[in-house]
Structure formats: C-alpha cells, structure tokens
Phi, psi and omega in degrees: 000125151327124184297160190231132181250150229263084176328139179231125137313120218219125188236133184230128104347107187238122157327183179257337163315312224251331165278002147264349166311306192270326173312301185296330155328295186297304192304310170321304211256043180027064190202197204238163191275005173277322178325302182323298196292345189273305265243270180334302169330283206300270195354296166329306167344291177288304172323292180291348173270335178304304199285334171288316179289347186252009186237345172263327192304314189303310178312344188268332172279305186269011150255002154294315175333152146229005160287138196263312162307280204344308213303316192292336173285269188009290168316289219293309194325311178279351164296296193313306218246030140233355181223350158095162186265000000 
C-alpha cells in the first residue's frame, strides 16, 4: 500500500488583493482555493531551494575559480542574488 500523507490543518490570513487573486485563480482553473494555495506553497518552496542551491553552486565556482574575470562576475552574480539588482 501506498503512503498517505496525512493533512494539517492551517489557518492563514491573505490581504484581501491576494485572497481574490487566488479565488479567481481557483475559479478559472476549476479546483478549490486551498488546492491553489498547497499549489502556490510548494512552487514557492521549490523555488527558494533552486535558488539556494544555486547560490551554493556560484559560491562554490568561486572558490574554485582561478579566473580573475570568472571570479569577479561570480562576486557580482552572487551580490545581485543577496542584495537584488
């Protein structure tokens, strides 16, 4: 048998923008709006571990580097993606 995995109850507060955002979401795409918000969650999720993984990959080419170029666009790549452009 297949694992089941087991739902928590989760009470959240949404602007009022962003809680008609996903209702029209949910409506559009015929499902319900917590599907949406589980839906939204992991993407997030997923997203901030990409980008983490991808902020250790740069860190990692730049201690590795012996390029003087390579390293300084490195510096900046990882400058951009801790203090934003």
């Amino acid at each position: 048998m297949g694992t089941i995995e087991k739902a928590v109850r989760q009470s959240v507060s949404l602007p009022s923008p962003l809680a008609k955002r996903v209702k029209t979401l949910a409506k559009n795409r015929k499902v319900s709006a917590n599907r949406i918000l589980v839906e939204l969650v992991e993407t997030g999720l997923q997203a901030k571990e990409e980008e983490r993984r991808r902020f250790f990959e740069l860190a990692d080419r730049l201690s590795k580097s012996k390029d003087v170029k390579e390293q300084q666009e490195l510096k900046e790549q990882l400058a951009r993606m801790t203090f934003g452009e």
